[in-house]
PAVEX-596217 format. One line per 5 residues: their letters; for each residue x, y, z of C-alpha. Coordinates in Angstrom, 1 decimal, always signed. Each point is the difference from the previous one (the first is absolute). Layout:
! residues N
a	X/Y/Z ~ ...
! end
This chain:
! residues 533
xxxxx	-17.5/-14.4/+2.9 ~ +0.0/-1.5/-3.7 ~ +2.5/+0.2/-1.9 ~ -0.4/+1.6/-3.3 ~ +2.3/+1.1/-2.8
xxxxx	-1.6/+2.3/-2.8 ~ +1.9/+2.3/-2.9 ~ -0.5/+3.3/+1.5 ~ -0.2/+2.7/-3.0 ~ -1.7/+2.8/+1.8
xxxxx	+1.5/+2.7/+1.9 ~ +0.2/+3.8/+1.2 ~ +1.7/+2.4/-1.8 ~ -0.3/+3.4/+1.9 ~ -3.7/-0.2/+0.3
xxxxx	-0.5/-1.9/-3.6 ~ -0.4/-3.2/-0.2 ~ +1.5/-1.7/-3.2 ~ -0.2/-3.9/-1.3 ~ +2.8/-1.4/-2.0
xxxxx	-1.6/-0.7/-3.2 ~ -0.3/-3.3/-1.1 ~ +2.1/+0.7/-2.9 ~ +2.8/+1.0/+1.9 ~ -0.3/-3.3/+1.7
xxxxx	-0.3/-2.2/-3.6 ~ +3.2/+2.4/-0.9 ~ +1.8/-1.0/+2.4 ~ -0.7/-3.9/-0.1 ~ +0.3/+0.3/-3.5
xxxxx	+3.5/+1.6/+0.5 ~ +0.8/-2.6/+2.6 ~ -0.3/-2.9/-2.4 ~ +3.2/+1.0/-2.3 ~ +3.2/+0.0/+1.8
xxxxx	+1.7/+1.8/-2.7 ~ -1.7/+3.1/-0.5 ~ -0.4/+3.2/+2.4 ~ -3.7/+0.3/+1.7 ~ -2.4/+2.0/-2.2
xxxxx	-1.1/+1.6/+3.2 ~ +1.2/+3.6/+0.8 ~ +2.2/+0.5/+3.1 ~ -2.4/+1.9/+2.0 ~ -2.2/-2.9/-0.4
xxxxx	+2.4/-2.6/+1.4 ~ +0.5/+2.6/+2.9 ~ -3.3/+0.0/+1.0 ~ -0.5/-3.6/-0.2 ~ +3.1/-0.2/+2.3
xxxxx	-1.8/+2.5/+2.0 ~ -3.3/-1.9/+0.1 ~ +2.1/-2.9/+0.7 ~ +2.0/+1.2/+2.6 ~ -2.7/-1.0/+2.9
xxxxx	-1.5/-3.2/+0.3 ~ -3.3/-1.3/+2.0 ~ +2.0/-3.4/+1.1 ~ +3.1/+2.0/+1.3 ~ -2.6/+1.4/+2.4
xxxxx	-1.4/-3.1/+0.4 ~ +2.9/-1.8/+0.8 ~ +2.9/+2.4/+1.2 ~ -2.0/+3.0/+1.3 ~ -2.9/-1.2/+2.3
xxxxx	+0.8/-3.5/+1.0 ~ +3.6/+0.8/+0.2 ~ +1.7/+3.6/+0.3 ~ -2.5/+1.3/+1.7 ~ -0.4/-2.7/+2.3
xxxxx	+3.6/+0.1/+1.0 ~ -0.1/+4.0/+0.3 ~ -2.4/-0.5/+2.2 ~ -2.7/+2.7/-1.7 ~ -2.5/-2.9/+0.0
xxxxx	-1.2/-3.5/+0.8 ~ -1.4/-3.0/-1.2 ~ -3.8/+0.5/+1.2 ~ +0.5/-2.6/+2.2 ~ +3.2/+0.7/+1.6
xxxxx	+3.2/-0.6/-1.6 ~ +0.8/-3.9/-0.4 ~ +2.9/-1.5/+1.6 ~ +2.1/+0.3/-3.2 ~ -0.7/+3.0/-1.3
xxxxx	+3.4/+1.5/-0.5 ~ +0.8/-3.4/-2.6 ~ +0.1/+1.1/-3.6 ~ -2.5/-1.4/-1.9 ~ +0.6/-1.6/-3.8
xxxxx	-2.2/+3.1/-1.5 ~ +1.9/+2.6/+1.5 ~ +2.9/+1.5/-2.7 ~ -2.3/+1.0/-2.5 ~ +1.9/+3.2/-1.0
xxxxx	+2.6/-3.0/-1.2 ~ -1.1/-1.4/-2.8 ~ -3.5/+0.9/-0.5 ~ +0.2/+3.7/-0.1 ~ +3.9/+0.6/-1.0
xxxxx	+0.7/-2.5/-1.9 ~ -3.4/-0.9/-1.5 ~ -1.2/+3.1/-1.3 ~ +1.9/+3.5/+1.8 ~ +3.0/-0.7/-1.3
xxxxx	-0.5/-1.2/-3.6 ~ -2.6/+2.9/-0.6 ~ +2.6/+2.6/+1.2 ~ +2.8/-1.0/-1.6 ~ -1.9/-0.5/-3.3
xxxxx	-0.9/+3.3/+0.2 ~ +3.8/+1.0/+0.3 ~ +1.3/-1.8/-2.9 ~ -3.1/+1.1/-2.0 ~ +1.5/+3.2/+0.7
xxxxx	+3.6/-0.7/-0.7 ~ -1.2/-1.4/-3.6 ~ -1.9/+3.0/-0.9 ~ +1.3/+2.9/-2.7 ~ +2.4/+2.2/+1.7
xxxxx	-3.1/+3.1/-0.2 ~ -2.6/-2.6/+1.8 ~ +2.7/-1.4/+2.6 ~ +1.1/+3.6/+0.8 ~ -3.9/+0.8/+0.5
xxxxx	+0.0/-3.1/+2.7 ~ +3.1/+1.0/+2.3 ~ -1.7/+0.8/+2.6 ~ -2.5/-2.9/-0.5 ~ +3.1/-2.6/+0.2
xxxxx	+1.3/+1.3/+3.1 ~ -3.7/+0.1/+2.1 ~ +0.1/-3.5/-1.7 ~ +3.0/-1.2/+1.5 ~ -0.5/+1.9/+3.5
xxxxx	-3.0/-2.6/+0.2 ~ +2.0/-2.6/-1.2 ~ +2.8/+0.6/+2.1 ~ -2.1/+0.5/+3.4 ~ -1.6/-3.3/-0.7
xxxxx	+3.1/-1.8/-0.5 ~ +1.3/+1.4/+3.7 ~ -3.9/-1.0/+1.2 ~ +0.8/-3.4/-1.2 ~ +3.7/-0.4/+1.2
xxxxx	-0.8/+1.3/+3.2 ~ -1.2/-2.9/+1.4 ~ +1.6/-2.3/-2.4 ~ +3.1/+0.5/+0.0 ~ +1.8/-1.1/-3.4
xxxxx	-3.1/+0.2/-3.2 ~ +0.6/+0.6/-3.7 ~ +0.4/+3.2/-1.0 ~ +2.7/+1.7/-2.6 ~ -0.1/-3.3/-2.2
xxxxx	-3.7/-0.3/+0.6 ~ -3.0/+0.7/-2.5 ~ +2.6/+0.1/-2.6 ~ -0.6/-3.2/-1.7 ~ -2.3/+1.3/-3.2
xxxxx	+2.6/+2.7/-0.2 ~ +2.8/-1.7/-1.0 ~ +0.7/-1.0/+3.8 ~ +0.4/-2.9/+2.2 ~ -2.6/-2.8/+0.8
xxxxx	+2.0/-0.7/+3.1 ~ +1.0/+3.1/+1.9 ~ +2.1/+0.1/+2.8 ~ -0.8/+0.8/+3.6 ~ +0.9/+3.4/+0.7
xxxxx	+1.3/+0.3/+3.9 ~ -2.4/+2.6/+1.9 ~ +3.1/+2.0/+0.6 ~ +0.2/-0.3/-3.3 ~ -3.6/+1.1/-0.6
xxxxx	+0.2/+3.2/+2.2 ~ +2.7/+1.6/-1.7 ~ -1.6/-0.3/-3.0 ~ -3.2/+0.9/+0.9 ~ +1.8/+2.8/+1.3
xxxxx	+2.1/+0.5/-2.9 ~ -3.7/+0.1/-2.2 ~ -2.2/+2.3/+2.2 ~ +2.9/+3.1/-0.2 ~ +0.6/-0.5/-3.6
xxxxx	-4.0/+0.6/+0.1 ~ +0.1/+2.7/+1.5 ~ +2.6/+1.2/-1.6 ~ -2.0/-0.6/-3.3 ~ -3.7/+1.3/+1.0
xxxxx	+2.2/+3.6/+1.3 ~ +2.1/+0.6/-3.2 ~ -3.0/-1.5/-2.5 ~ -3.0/+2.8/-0.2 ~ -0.6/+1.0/-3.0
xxxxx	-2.1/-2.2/-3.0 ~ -1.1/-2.8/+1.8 ~ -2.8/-2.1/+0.0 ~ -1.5/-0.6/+3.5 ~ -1.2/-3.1/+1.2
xxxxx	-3.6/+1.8/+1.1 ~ -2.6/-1.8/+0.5 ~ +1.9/-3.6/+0.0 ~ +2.0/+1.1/+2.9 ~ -2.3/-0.6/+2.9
xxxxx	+2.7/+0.9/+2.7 ~ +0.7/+3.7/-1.2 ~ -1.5/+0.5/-3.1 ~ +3.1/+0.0/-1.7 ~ +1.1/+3.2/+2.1
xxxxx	+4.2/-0.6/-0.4 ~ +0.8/+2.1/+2.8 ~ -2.7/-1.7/+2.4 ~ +2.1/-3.1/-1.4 ~ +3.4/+1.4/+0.7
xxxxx	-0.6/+0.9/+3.4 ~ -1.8/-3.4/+0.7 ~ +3.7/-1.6/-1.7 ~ +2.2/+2.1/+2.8 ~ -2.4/-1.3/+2.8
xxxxx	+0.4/-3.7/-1.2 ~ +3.7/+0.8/-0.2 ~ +0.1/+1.0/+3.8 ~ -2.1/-3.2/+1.0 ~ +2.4/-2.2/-1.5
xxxxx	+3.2/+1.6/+1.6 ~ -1.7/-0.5/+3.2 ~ -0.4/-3.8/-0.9 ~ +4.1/+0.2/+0.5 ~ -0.3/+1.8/+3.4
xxxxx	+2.1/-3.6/+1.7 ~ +1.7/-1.3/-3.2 ~ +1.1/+3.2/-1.8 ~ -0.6/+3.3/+2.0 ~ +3.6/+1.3/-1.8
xxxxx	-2.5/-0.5/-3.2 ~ -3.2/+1.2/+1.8 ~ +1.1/+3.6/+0.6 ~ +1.8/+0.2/-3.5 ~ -3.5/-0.6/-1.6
xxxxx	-1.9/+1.9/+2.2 ~ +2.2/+3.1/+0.2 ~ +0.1/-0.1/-3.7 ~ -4.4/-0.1/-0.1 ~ -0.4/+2.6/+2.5
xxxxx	+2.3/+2.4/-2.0 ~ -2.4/-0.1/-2.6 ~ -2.4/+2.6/+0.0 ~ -2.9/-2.4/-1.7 ~ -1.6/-1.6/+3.2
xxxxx	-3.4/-0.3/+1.3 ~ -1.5/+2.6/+2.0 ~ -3.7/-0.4/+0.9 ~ -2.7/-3.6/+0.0 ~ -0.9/+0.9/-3.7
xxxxx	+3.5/-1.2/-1.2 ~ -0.5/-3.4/+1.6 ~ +0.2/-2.9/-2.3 ~ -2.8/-2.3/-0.4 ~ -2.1/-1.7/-2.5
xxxxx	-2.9/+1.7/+0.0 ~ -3.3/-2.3/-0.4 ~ -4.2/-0.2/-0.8 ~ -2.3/-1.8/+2.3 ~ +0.1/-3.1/-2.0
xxxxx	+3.7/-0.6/+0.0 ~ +0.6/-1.5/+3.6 ~ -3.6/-1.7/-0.4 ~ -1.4/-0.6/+3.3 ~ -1.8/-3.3/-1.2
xxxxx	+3.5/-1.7/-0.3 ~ +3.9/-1.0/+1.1 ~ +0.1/+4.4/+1.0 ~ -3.0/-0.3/+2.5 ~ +1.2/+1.2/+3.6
xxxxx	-3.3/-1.3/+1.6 ~ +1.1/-2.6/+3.1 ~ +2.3/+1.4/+1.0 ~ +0.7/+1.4/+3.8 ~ +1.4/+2.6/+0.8
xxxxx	+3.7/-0.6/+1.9 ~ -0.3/+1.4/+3.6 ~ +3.7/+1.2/+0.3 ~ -0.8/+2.6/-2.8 ~ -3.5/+1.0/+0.8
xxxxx	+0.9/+0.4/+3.6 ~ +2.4/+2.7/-1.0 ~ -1.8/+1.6/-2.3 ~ -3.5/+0.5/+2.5 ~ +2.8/+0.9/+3.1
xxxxx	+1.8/+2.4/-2.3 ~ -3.3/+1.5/-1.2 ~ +1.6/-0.7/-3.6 ~ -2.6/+1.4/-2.8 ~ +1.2/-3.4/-2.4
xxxxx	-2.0/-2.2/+2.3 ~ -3.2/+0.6/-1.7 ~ +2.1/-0.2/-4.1 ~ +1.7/-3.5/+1.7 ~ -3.3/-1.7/+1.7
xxxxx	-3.5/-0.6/+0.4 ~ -1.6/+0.6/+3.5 ~ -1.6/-3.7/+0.9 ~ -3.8/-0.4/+0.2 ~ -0.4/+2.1/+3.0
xxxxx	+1.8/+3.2/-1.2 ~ +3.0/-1.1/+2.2 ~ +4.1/-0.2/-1.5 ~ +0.8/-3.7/+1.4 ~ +3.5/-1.6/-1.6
xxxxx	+0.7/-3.5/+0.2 ~ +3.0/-2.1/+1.8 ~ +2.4/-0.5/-2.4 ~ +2.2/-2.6/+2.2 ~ -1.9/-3.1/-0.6
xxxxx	+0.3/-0.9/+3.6 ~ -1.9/+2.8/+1.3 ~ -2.5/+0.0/-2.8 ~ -1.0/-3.7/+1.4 ~ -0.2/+1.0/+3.6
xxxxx	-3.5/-1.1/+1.7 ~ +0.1/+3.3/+0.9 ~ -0.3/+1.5/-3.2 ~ -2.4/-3.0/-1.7 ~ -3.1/+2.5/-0.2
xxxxx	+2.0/+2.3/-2.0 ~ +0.7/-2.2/-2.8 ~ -4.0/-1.0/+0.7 ~ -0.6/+2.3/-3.2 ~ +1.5/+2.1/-1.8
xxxxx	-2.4/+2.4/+0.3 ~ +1.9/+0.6/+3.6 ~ +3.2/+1.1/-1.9 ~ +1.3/+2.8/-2.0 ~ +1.0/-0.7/-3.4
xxxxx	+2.2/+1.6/-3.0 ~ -1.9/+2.4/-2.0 ~ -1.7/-1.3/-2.7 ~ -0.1/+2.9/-2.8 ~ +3.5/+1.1/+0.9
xxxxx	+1.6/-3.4/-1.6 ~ -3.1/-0.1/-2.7 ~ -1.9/+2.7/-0.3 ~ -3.0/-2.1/-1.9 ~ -0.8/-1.8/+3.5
xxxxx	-4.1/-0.1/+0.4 ~ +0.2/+0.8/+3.9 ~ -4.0/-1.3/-0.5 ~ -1.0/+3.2/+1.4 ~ -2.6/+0.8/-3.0
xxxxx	+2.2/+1.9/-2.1 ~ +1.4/-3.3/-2.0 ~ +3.6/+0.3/-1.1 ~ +2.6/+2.5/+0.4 ~ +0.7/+2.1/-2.8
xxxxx	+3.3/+1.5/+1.4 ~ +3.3/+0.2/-1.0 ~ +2.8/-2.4/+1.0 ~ +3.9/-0.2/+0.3 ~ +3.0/-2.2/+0.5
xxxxx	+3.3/+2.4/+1.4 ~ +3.0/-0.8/-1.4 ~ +2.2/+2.6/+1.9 ~ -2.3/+2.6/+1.7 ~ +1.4/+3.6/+1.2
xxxxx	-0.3/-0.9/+3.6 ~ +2.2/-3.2/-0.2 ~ +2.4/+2.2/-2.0 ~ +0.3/+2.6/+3.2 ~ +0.8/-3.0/+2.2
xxxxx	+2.0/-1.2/-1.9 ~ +2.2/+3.2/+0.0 ~ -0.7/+0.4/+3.9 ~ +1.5/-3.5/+0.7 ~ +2.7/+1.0/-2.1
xxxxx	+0.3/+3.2/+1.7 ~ -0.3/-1.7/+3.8 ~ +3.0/-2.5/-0.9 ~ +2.5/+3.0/-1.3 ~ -0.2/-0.8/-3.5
xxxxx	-1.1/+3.3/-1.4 ~ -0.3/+3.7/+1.3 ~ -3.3/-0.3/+0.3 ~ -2.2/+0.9/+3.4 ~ -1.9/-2.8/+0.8
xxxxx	-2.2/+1.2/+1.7 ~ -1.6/+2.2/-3.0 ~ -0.1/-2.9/-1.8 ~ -1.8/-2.2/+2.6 ~ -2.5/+2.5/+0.2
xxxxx	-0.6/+0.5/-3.7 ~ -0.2/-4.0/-0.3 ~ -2.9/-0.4/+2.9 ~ -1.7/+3.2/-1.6 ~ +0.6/-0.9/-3.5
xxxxx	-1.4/-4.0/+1.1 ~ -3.3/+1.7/+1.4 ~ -0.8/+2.0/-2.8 ~ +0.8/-2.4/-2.6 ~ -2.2/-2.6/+1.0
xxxxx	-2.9/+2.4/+1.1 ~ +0.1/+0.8/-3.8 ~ +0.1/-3.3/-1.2 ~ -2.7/-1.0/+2.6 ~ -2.2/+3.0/-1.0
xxxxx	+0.4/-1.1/-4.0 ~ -0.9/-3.8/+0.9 ~ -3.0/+1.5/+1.7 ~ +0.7/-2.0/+3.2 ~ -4.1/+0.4/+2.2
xxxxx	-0.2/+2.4/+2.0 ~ +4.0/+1.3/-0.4 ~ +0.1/+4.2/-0.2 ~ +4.0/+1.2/-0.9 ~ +2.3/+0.5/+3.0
xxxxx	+0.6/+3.8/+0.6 ~ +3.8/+0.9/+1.2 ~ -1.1/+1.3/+3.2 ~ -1.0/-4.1/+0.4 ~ +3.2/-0.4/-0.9
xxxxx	+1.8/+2.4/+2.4 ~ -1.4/-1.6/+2.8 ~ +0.6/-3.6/-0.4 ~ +3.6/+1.2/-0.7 ~ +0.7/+1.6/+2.7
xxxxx	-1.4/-3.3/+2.2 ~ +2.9/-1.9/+1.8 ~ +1.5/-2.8/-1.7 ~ -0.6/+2.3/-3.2 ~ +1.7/+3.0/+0.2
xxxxx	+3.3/-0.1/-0.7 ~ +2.6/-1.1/+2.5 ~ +3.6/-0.3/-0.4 ~ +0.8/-2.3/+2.1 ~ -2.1/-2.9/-1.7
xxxxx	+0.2/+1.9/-4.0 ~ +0.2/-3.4/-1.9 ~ -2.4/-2.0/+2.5 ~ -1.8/+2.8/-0.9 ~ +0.2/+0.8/-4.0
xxxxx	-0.5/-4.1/-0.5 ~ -3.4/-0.1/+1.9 ~ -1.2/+3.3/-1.9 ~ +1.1/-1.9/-3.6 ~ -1.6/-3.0/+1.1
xxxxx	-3.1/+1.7/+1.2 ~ +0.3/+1.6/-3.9 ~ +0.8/-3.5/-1.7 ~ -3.5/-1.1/+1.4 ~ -0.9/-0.8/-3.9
xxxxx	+3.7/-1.5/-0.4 ~ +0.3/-2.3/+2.1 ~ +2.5/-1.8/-2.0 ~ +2.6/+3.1/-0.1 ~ -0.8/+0.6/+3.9
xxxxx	+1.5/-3.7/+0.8 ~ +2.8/+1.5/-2.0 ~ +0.6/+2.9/+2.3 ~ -0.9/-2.3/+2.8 ~ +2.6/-2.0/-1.3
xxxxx	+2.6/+2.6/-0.4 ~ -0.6/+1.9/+3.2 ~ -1.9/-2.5/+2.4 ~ -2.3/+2.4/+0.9 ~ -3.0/-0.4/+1.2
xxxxx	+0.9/-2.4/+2.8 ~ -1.8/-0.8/+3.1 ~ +1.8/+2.7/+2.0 ~ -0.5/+2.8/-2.6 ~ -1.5/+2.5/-0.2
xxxxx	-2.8/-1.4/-1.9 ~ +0.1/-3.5/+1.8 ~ -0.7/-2.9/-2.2 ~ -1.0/-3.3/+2.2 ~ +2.0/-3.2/+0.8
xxxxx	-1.0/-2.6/-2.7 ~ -0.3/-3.4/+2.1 ~ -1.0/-3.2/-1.0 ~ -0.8/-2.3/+2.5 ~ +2.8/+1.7/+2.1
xxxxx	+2.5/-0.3/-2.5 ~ +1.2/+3.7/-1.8 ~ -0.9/+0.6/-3.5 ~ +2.8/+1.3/-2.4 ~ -1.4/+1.7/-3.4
xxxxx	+1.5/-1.1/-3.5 ~ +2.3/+2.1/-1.3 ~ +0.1/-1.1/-3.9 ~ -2.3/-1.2/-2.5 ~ +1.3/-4.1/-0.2
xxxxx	+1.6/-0.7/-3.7 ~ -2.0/-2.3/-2.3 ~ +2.4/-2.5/-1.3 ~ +0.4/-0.5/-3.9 ~ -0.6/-3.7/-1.6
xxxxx	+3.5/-1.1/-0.7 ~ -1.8/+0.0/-3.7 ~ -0.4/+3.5/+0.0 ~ +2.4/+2.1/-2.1 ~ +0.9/+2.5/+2.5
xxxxx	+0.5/-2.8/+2.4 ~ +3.9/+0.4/+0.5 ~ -0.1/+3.5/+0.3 ~ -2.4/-0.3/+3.0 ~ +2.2/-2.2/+1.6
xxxxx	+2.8/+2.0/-0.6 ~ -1.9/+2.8/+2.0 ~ -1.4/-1.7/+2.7 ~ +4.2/-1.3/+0.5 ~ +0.9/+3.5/+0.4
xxxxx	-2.9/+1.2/+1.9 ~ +0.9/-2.9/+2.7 ~ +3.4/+1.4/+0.5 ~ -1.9/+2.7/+1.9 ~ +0.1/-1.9/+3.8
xxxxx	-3.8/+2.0/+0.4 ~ -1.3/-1.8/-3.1 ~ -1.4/-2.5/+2.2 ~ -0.5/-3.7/-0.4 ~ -0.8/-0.4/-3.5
xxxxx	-2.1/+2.1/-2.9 ~ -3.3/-1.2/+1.9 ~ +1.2/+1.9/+3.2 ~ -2.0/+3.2/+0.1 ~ +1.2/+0.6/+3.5
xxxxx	+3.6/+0.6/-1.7 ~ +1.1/+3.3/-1.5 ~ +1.2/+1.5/-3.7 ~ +2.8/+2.0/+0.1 ~ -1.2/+3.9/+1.1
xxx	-1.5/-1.9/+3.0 ~ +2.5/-0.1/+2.8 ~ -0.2/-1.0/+3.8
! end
């Protein structure tokens, strides 16, 4: 596959697709080139640009198909998954310092001090617009940290303000509380803030500046976090999430999901976002045909003959004699679905290029019920888990038969709940007591399909799926030998020339005190500090 890196100006709002101008874009260089002054562009610009920004066709490249979802085992390489697979490449990271630090954060916080500068009448008009800034800003900052560890973050961005040119490391303990800290001041702002404000609209392609949609999505993100601590602070896990679920302002239904919401030319399908190549994993689509589930059409492509075929994902077995004529073509496998990662794909079928809608979850409805069933199953809440296992696995099914229907995946009709009824009640579905968080992890990884990145996080957290679950993943073998999967992104060192050079090394010190850190930054088989053995 080439790799290709474009400026990607184009995307789906609702069912509107806007450009950003070019003289938004000579604004903001423009405001770039004077330290001193505030950005001439509004703060609903710099949110959408975050927005825009937020996804990126080499983090797919890189850390979502020929690495997360190698290691999640939802696909393959098309021949077979090497012997190294589970290594961390040098691309992967790129929600480090491409996306956060390169344009996410500066855009965001921009936006926040433009705010903060503003007439007291204008910066009373934007209160609701600083806190759905900083609930993106803050999310992004746990997305970064989470496999990270220690990053910038309160001394960061700060510099043209006044601030540093050499923040500290902030801890990731250090992070989560204040991420925390952020996201129910947020909601405590969008709730008490309704009258006189000026909505982000149109330049807020995740909920069209909606503040409640954003207040609930702030109380979810606050309940994923607190299960982060389920081994290193439960004390702190249950404060947290006791404290979310006694407020009223949660979400309730697929329609208050979080996602950025995309045209057909966004995740182009001539570039780094093409799916094409890629095999379906066996241990997934086994499950899904034996378990009749209705995402196995949404996930895959029937091979040439109309058949659902997945491919070894141990690189042992995919090299088998045995199995040569398999890997022959891969016109003998299944692989992912095309229009549900980019919904231009030209399947060649005479109809040229999709003109569907796209998306990217962020923190979808469904993994929000699992996440309050796991909770639920361990005694942390008074919640039954069972309800909110089921409304997960519904929740998952109709979410993506809605997303799959708006990319206009060929040949897909919507999935009806009586679909629905029967795949739950199949064994190994329905839910059992006995095995509730074997379970609820299988049913959030079967919904994190399109976050593969976040399901190694709950992979991570739970170790679920497994090869004795109840969605059984295979035994990765090399030439005999067990794989392991990484656990971390590896740390890029700083020149000793570089400013901030000391205060990296200061961090990495501290992280090492942690006897899980592993070998050295490089060690992606080590562990940051929420990730405990």
């Amino acid at each position: 596959m080439k790799i290709i890196n474009k400026a990607k100006y184009f995307f789906l709002m609702g069912s509107t697709l806007l450009a950003m101008s070019g003289c938004k874009k000579e604004s903001f260089v423009k405001a770039n080139l004077n330290p001193n002054t505030l950005y001439e562009v509004k703060p609903e610009d710099q949110f959408l640009r975050a927005a825009v920004g937020s996804q990126d066709d080499f983090e797919y490249f890189a850390d979502v198909y020929r690495a997360a979802n190698l290691w999640m085992q939802y696909s393959t390489l098309s021949t077979g998954n090497g012997l190294n697979f589970n290594n961390v490449g040098s691309q992967f990271n790129t929600r480090y310092g491409k996306i956060f630090y390169g344009r996410l954060g500066p855009a965001l916080v921009d936006g926040i001090k433009n705010i903060e500068s503003m007439p007291d009448a204008d910066k009373n008009a934007r209160v609701q617009m600083k806190a759905i800034s900083q609930i993106l800003l803050s999310y992004y900052a746990f997305y970064v940290s989470d496999i990270n560890g220690s990053i910038p973050y309160t001394q960061a961005f700060q510099a043209r303000y006044g601030g540093t040119t050499t923040p500290i490391y902030d801890t990731q303990q250090q992070i989560f509380a204040k991420v925390d800290e952020e996201l129910k001041a947020a909601v405590a702002t969008l709730k008490s803030s309704t009258t006189g404000q000026i909505s982000l609209g149109g330049n807020d392609p995740y909920f069209n500046g909606d503040a409640t949609l954003w207040a609930k999505a702030a109380n979810a993100l606050r309940l994923k976090i607190a299960i982060r601590l389920m081994k290193v602070d439960p004390a702190k896990m249950k404060t947290i999430a006791t404290e979310v679920l006694a407020d009223p302002v949660q979400m309730a239904n697929v329609n208050d999901s979080w996602m950025l919401k995309v045209g057909p030319s966004y995740a182009d399908g001539g570039g780094n976002f093409n799916p094409a190549n890629f095999a379906a994993g066996k241990p997934v689509l086994d499950f899904l045909v034996a378990k009749g589930d209705p995402r196995l059409a949404i996930y895959y492509r029937p091979n040439a003959a109309g058949n659902y075929v997945g491919s070894f994902t141990s690189p042992d077995e995919a090299k088998l004699p045995a199995n040569a004529p398999l890997y022959a073509s891969l016109d003998n496998l299944s692989q992912l679905q095309h229009r549900l990662f980019t919904p231009n794909y030209n399947e060649n079928d005479g109809q040229g290029a999709g003109k569907g809608k796209g998306f990217f979850p962020v923190l979808t409805y469904a993994e929000y019920c699992f996440i309050r069933a796991d909770l639920a199953a361990r005694g942390v809440t008074t919640d039954v888990a069972e309800t909110w296992y089921k409304n997960g696995v519904y929740a998952s099914i109709q979410f993506y038969s809605d997303r799959a229907v708006d990319a206009n995946v060929t040949g897909f009709t919507a999935v009806t709940t009586p679909a629905i009824d029967t795949y739950y009640n199949k064994a190994g579905v329905k839910f059992d007591a006995a095995k509730a968080t074997d379970q609820i992890a299988c049913q959030a990884y079967l919904d994190l399909f399109r976050q593969p990145l976040e399901a190694w996080a709950w992979w991570k957290r739970t170790g679920f799926p497994n090869t004795t679950s109840v969605l059984a993943w295979s035994e990765l073998k090399a030439n005999g030998t067990p794989l392991v999967l990484a656990r971390r992104a590896g740390i890029d060192l700083l020149s000793p020339t570089n400013l901030n050079y000391a205060n990296q090394q200061t961090a990495l010190a501290e992280m090492a005190k942690n006897p899980d850190f592993g070998t050295g930054p490089n060690d992606a088989f080590g562990r940051v500090w929420w990730d405990k053995k």
